[in-house]
Backbone as numpy.savetxt, mean C-alpha at the origin, in Angstrom:
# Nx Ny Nz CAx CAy CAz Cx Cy Cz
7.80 -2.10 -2.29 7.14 -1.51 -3.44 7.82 -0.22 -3.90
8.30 0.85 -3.12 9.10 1.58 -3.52 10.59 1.35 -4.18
11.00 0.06 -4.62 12.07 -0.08 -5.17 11.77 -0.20 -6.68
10.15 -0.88 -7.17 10.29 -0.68 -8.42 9.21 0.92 -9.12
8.97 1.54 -7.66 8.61 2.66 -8.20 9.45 3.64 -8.49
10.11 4.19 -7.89 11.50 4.53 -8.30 12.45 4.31 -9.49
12.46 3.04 -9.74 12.72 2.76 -11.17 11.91 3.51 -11.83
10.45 3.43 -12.29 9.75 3.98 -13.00 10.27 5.51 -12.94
10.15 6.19 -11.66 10.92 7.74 -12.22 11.97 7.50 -12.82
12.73 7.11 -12.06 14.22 7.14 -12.84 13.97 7.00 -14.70
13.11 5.61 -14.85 13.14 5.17 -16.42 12.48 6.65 -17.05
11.44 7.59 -16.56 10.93 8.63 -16.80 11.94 9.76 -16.39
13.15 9.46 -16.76 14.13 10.51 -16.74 14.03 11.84 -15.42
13.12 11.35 -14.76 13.56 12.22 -13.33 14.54 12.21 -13.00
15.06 13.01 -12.28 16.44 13.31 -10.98 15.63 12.30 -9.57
16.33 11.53 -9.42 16.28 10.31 -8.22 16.91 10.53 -7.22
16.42 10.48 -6.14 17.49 10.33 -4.82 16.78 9.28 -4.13
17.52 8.05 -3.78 17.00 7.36 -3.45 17.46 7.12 -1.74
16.91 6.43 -0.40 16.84 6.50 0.74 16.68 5.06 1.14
17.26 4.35 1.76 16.56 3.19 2.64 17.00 2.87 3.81
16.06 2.06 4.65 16.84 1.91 6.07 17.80 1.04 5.66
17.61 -0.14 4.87 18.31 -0.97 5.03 19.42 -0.81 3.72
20.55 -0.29 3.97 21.36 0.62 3.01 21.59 -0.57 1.68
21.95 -1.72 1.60 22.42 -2.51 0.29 21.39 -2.47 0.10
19.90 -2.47 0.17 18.63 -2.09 -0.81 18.76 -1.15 -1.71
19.46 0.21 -1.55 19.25 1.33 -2.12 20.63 1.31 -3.02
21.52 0.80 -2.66 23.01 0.12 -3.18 22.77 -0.80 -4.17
21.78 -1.43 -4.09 21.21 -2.97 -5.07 20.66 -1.72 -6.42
19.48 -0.92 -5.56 18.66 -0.14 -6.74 19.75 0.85 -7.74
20.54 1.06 -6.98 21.95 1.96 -8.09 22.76 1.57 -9.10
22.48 -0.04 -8.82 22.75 -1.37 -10.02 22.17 -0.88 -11.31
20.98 -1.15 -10.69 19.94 -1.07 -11.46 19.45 0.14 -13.14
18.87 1.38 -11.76 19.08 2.71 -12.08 19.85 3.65 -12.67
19.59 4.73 -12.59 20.27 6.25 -13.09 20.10 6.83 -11.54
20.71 7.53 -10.77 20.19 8.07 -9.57 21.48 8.33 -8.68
20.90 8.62 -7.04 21.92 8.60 -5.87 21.27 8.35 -5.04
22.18 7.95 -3.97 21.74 7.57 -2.74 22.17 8.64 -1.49
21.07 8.61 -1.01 21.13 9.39 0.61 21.46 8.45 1.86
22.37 9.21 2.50 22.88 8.42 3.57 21.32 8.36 5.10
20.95 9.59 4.85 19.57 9.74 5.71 18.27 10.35 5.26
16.91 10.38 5.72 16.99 10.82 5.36 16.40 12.63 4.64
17.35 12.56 5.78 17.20 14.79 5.68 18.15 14.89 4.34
19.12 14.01 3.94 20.38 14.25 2.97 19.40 14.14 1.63
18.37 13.19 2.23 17.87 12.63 0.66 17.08 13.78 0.16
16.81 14.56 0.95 15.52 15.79 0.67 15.84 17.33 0.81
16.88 17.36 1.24 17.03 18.94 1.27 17.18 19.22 -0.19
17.44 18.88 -1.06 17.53 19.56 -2.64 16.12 19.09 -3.15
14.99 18.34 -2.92 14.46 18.19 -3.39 12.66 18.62 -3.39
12.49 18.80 -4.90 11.22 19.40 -5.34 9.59 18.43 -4.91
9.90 17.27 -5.09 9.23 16.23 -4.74 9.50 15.21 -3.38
9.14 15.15 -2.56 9.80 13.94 -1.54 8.45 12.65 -1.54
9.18 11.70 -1.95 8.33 10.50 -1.82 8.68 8.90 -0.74
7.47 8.85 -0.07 7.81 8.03 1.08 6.78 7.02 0.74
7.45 5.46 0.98 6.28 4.43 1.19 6.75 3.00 1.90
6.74 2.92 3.15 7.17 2.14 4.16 6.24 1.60 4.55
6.15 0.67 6.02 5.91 0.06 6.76 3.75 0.33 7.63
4.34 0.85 8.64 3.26 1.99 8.82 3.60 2.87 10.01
2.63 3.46 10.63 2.82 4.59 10.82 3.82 5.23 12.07
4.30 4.23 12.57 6.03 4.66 13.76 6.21 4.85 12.61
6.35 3.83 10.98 8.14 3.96 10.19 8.07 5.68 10.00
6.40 6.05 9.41 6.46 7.05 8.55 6.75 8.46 9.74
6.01 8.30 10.81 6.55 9.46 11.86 7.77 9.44 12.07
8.53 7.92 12.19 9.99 7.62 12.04 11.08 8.52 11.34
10.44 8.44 9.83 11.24 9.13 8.97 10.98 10.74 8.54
9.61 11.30 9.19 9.54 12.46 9.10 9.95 13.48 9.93
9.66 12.97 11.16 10.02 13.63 12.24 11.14 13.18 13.07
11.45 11.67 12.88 12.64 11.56 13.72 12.59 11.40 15.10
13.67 11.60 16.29 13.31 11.85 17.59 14.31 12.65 18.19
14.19 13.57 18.65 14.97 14.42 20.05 16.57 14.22 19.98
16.72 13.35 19.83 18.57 12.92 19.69 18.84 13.01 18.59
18.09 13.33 17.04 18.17 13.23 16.02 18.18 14.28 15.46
18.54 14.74 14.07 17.99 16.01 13.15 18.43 15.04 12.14
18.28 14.27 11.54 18.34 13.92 10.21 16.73 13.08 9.58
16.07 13.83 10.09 14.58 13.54 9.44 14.26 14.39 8.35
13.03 14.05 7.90 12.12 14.49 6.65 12.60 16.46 6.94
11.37 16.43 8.22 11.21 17.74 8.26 12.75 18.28 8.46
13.38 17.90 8.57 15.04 18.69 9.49 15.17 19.39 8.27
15.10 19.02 7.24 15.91 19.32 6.03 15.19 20.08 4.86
13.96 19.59 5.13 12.63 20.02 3.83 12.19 21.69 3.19
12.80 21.41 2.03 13.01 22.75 1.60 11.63 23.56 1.17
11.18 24.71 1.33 9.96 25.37 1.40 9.59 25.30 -0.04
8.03 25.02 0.04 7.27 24.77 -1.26 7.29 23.11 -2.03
8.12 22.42 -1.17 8.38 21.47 -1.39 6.59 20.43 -1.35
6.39 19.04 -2.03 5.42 18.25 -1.97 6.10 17.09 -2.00
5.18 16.56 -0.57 5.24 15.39 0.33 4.32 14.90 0.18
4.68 13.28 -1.04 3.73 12.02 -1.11 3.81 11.53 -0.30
3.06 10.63 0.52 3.34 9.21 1.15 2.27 8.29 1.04
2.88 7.35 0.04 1.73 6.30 -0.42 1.67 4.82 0.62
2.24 5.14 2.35 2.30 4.11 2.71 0.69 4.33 3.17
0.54 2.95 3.43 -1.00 2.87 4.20 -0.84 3.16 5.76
-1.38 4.32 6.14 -1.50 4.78 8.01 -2.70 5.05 8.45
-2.93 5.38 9.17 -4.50 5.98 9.78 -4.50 7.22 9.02
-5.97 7.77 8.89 -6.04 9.51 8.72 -5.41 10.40 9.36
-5.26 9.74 10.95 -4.72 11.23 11.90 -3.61 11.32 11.54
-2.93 10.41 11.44 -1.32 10.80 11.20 -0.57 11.58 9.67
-2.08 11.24 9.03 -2.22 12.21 7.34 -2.00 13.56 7.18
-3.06 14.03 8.81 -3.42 14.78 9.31 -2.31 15.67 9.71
-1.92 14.89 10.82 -0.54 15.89 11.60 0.17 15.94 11.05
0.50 15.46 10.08 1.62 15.48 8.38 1.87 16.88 8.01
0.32 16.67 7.30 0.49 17.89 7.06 0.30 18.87 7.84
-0.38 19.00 9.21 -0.05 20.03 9.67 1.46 20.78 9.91
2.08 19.67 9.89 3.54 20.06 10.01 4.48 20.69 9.00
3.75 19.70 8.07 4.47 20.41 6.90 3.79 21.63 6.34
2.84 22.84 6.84 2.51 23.70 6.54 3.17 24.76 7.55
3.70 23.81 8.27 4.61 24.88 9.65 6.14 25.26 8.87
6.36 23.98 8.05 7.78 24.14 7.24 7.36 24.97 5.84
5.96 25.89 5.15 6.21 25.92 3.96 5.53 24.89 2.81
4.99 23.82 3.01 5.26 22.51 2.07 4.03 22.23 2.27
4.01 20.97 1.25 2.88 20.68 1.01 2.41 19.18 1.26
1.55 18.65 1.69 1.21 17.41 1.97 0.28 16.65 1.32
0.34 15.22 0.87 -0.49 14.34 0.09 -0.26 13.01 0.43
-1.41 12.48 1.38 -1.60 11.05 1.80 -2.42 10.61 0.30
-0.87 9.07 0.15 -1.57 8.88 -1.22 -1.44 7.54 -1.35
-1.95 6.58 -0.51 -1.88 5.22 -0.39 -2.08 4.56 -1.47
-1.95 3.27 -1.72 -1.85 2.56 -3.40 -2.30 1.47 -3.02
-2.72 0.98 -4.50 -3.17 -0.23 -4.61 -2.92 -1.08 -5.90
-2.49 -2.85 -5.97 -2.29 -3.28 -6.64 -0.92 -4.02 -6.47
-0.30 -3.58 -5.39 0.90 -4.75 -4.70 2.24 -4.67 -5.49
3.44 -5.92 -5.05 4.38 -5.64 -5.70 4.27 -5.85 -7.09
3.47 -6.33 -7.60 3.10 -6.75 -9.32 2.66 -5.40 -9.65
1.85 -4.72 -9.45 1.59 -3.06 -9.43 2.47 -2.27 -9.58
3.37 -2.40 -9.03 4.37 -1.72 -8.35 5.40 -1.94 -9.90
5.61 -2.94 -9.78 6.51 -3.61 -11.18 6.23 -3.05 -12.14
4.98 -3.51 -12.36 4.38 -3.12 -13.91 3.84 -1.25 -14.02
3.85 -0.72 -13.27 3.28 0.60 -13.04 2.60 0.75 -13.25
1.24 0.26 -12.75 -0.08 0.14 -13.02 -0.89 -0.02 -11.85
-0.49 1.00 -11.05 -0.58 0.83 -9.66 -2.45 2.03 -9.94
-3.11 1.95 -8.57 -4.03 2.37 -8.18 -4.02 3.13 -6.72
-3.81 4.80 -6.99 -3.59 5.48 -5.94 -4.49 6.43 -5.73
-5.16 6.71 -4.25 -6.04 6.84 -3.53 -5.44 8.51 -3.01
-5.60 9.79 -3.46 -4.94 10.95 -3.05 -6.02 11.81 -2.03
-5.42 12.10 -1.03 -6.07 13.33 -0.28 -5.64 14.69 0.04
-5.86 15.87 -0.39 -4.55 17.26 -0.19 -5.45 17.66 -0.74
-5.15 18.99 -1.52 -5.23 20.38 -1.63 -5.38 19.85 -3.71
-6.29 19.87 -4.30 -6.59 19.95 -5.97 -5.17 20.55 -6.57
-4.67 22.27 -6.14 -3.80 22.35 -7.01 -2.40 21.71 -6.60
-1.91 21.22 -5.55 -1.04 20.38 -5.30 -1.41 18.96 -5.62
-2.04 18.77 -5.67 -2.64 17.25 -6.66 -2.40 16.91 -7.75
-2.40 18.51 -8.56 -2.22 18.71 -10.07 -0.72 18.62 -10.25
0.02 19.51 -9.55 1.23 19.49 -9.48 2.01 18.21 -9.09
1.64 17.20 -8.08 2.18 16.06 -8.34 1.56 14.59 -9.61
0.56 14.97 -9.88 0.14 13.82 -11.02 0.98 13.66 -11.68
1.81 14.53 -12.21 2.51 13.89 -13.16 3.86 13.41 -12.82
4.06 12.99 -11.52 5.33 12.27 -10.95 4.29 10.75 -10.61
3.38 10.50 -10.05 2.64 9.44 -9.98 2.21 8.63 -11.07
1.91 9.75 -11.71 1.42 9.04 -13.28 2.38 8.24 -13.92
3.90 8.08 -13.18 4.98 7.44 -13.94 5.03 6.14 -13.39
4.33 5.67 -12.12 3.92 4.20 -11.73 2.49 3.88 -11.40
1.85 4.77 -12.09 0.40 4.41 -11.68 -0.51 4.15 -12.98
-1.60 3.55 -13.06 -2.49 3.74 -14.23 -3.82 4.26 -13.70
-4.04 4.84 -12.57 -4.98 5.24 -12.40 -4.67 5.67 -10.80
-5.20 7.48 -10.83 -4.99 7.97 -10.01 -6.13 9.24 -9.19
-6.46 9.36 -8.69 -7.74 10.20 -8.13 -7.79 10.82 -6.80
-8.13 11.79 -6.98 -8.38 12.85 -5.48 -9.10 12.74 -4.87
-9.70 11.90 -3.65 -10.50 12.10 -2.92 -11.27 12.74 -2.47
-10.20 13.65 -1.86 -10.90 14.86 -0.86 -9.80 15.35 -0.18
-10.00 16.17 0.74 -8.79 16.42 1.67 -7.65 15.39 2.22
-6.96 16.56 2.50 -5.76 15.58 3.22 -6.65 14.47 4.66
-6.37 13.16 4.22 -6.97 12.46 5.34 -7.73 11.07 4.70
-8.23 11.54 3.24 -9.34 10.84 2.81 -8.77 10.30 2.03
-7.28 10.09 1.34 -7.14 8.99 0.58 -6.86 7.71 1.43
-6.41 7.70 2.52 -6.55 6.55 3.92 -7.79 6.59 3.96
-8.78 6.93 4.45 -9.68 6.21 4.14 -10.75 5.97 2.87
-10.22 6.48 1.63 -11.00 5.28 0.23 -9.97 4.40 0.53
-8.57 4.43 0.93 -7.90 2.85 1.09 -8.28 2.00 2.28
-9.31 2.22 3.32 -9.62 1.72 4.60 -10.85 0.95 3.58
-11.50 1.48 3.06 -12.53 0.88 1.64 -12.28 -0.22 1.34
-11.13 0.23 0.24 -10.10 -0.34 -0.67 -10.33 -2.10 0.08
-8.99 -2.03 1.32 -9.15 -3.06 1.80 -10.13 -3.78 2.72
-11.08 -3.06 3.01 -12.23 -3.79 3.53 -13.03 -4.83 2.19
-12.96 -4.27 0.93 -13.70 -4.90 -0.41 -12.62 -5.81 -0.01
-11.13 -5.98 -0.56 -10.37 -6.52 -0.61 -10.52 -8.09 0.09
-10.52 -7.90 1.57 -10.80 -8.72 2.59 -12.48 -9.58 2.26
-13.47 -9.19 1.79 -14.66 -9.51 1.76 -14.74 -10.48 0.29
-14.11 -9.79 -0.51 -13.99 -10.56 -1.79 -13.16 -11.87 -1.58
-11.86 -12.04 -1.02 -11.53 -12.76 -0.66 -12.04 -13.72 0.00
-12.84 -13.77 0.94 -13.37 -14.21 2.03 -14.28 -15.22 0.72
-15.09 -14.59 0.38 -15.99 -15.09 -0.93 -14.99 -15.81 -2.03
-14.20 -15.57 -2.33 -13.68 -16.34 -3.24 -12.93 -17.92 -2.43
-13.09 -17.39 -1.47 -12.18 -19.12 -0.55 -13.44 -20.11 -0.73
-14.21 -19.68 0.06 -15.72 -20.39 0.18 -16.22 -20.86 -1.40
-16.23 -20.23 -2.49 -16.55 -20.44 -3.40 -15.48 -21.63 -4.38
-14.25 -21.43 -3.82 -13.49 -22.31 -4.49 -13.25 -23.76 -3.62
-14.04 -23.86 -2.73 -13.63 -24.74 -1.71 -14.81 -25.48 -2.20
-15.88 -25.01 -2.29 -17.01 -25.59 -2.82 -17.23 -26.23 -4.57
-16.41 -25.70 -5.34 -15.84 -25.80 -6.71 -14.84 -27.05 -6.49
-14.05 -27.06 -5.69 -13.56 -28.33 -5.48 -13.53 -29.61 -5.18
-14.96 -29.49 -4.21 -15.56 -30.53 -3.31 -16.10 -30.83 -4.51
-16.77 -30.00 -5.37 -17.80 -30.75 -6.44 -16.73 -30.50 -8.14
-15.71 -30.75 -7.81 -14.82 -31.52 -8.77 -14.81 -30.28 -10.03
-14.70 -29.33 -9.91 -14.85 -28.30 -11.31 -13.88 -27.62 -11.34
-12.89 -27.87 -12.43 -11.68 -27.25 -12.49 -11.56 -25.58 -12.33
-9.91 -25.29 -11.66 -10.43 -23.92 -11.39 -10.71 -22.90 -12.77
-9.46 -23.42 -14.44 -9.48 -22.56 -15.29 -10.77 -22.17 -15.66
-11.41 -23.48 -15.46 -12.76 -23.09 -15.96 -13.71 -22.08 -15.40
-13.30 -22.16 -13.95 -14.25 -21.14 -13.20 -13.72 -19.80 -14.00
-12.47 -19.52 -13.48 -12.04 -18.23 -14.05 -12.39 -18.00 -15.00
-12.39 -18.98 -16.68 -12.81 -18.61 -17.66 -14.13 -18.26 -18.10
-14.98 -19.00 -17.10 -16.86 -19.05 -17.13 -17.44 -17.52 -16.57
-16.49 -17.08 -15.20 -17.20 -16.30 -14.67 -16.33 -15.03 -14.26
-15.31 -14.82 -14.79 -14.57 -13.40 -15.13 -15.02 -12.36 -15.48
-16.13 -12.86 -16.53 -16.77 -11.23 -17.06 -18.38 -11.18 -16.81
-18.69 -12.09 -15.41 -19.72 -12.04 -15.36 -19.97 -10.99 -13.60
-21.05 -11.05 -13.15 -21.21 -10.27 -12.06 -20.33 -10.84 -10.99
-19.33 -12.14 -11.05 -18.94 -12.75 -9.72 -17.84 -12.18 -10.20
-17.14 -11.24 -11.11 -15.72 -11.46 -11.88 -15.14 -10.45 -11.06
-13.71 -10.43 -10.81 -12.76 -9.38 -9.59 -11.31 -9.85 -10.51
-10.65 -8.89 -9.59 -9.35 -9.10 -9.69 -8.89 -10.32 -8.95
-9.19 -10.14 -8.11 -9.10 -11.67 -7.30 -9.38 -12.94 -7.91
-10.54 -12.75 -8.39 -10.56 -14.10 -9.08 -9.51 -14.26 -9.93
-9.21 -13.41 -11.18 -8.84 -13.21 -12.20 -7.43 -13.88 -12.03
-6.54 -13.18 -10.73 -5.35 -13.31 -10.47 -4.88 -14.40 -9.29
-5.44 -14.60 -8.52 -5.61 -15.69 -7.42 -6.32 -17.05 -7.39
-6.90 -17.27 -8.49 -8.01 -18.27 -8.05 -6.72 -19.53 -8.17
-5.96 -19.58 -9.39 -5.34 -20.55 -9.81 -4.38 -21.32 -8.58
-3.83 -19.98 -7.97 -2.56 -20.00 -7.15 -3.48 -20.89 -5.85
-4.52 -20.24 -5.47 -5.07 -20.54 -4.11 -5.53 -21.89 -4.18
-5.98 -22.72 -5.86 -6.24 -24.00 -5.93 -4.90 -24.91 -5.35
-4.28 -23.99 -6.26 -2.32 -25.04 -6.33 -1.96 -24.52 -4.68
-2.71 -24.04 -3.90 -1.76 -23.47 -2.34 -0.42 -23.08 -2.68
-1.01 -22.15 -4.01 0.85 -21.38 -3.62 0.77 -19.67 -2.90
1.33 -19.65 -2.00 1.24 -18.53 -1.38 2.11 -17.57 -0.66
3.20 -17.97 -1.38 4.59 -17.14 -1.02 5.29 -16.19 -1.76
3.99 -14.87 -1.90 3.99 -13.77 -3.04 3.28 -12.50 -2.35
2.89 -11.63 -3.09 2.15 -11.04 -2.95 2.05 -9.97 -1.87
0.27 -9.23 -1.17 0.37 -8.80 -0.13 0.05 -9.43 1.00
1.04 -9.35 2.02 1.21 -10.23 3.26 0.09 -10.05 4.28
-0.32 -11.30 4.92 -1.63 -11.21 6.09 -1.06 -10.35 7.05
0.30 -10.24 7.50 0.73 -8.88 8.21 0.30 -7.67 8.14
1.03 -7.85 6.97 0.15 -6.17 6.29 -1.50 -6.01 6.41
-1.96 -6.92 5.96 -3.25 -7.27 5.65 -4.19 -6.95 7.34
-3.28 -7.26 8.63 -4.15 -7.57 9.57 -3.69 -6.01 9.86
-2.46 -5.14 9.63 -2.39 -4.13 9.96 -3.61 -2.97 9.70
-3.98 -3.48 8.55 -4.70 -2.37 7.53 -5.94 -2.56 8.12
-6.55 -3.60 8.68 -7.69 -4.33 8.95 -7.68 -3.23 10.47
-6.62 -3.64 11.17 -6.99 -3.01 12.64 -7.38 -1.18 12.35
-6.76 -0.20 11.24 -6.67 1.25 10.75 -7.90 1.10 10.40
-8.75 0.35 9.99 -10.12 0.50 9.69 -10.85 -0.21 11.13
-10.50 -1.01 11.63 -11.71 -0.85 13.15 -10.94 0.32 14.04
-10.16 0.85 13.76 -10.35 2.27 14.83 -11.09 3.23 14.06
-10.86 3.66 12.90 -11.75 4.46 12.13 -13.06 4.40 11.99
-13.54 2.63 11.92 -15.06 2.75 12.16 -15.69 2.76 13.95
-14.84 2.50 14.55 -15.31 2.53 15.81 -15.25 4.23 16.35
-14.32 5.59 15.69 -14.60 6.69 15.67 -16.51 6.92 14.97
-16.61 6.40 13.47 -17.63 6.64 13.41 -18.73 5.94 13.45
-18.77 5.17 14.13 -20.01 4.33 14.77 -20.38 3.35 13.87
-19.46 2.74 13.20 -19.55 1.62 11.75 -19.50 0.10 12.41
-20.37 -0.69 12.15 -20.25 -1.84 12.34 -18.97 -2.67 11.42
-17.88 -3.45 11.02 -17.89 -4.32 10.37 -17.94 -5.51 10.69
-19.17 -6.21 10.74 -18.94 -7.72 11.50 -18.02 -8.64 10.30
-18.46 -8.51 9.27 -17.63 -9.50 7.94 -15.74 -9.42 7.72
-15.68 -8.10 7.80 -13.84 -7.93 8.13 -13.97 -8.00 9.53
-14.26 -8.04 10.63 -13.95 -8.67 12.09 -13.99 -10.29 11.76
-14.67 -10.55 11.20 -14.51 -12.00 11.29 -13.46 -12.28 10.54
-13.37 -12.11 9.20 -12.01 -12.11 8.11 -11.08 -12.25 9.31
-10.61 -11.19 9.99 -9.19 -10.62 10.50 -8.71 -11.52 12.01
-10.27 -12.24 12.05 -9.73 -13.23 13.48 -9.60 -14.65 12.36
-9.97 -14.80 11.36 -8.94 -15.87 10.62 -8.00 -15.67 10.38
-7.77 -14.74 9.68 -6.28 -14.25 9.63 -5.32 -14.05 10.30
-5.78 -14.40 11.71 -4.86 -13.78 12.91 -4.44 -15.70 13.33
-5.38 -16.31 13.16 -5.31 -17.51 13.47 -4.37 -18.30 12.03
-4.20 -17.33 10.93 -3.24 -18.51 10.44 -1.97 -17.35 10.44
-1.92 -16.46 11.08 -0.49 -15.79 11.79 0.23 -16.57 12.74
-1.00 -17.00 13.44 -0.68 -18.44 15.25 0.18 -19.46 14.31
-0.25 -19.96 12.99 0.14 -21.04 12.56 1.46 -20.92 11.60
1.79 -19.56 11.29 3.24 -19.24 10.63 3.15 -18.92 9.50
1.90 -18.04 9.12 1.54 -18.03 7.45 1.56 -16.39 7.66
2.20 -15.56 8.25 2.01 -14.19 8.48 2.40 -13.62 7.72
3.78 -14.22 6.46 4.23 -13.72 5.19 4.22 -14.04 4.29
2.53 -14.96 4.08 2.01 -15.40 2.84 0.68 -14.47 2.52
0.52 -14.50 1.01 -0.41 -13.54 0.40 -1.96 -13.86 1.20
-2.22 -12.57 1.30 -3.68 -12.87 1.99 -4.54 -13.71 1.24
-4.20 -14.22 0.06 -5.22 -15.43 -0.71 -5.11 -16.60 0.31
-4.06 -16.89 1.12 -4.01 -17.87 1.95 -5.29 -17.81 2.82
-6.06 -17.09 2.62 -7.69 -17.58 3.61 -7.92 -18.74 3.32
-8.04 -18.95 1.95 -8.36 -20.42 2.03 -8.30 -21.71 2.95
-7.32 -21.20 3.17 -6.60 -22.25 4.43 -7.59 -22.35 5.61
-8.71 -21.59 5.68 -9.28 -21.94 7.12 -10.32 -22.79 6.71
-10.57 -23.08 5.30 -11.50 -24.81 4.99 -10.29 -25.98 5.15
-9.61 -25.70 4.84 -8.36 -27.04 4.96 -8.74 -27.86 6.22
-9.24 -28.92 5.37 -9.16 -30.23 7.13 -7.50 -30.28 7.40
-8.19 -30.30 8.80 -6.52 -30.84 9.59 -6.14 -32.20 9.89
């Protein structure tokens, strides 16, 4: 997702420095782009006013901030004072947390700012991002976000945009869950899917999900989107968070042991619409 956000700065005439582990990614994006590439990355950030991170989860992001002991070419090695640090990957709160504690040891500023709306989001810049930090550093980065996002909001402190995204994907997972069952049952009793979508889009059953998935999940196409990997990652960051605060979720516990069961079966890098798959006779 950070390859077509980046574009978006770049197309918004920012100064780009772009970073990846896997170097012909960032070599591919220079095709593309206006920009440069960092060989690491402390190279990618010592000149810079903004640093923006959105990886894997949370080894990549301690990975790339802090680095390890044999190393100095991390985030912090290099991070110039007064500087603001996005990171829109999805991690737990604590690690939001020790973020920024760190980066207030360097000077800088910190903003856990997880997103929503996938690589199509990402594309179209119409992404949905979840911010936690400090209001006037909030202010000061909106208008670098605002160049791939269509909607963007402050939570609360550093910590709390991970969890409105622990939210985020708990709805996510539940809606889904409901839309398999509902289309499985739409099928058995013979009712095409356009029609569903078209009947009940703007009524109280209507989501994005429906809107954008129903078609694909009829046709079993499912080699897009956000991955049940990801999906079971995000799932486990919310049962440690609710098991800190004494939260039941029995409905995403159940979701996430289907999901784990069509990981057993080799579907771990198909879009989480693939629930469906657990009505499929065998």
């Amino acid at each position: 997702m950070g390859y077509p956000m980046a574009g978006h700065l770049a197309n918004h005439d920012f100064a780009v420095t772009v970073y990846n582990r896997t170097a012909n990614v960032a070599e591919k994006w220079l095709t593309e782009y206006a920009g440069t590439r960092a060989v690491t990355p402390a190279d990618a950030v010592k000149e810079a006013d903004m640093v923006i991170t959105c990886v894997g989860n949370d080894h990549d992001v301690r990975s790339l901030y802090c680095g390890n002991d044999q190393q100095n070419d991390h985030i912090f090695s290099a991070l110039k004072a007064n500087s603001i640090l996005i990171d829109h990957t999805t991690t737990s709160a604590e690690l939001a947390r020790e973020l920024a504690q760190i980066a207030d040891q360097h000077q800088a500023h910190f903003l856990d700012a997880p997103v929503s709306g996938g690589q199509i989001g990402a594309e179209k810049g119409c992404l949905t991002i979840m911010v936690g930090g400090d209001a006037p550093i909030y202010q000061q980065a909106y208008p670098i976000m605002e160049s791939y996002a269509q909607a963007i909001s402050l939570i609360g402190t550093v910590g709390y945009g991970q969890r409105c995204k622990m939210v985020n994907q708990l709805c996510v997972a539940g809606i889904l869950q409901g839309l398999s069952e509902a289309l499985t049952l739409a099928k058995a009793a013979g009712i095409d899917a356009k029609t569903v979508v078209n009947t009940l889009q703007h009524g109280a059953a209507g989501s994005w999900q429906m809107v954008n998935r129903t078609e694909t999940m009829m046709d079993e196409q499912f080699d897009f989107g956000f991955a049940v990997d990801w999906m079971r990652k995000d799932l486990a960051i919310c049962f440690d968070e609710a098991d800190r605060l004494e939260v039941e979720l029995p409905l995403a516990k159940f979701i996430d042991v289907q999901y784990k069961k069509l990981q057993m079966n080799g579907y771990g890098r198909s879009d989480t619409s693939i629930l469906i798959k657990q009505f499929h006779k065998q």
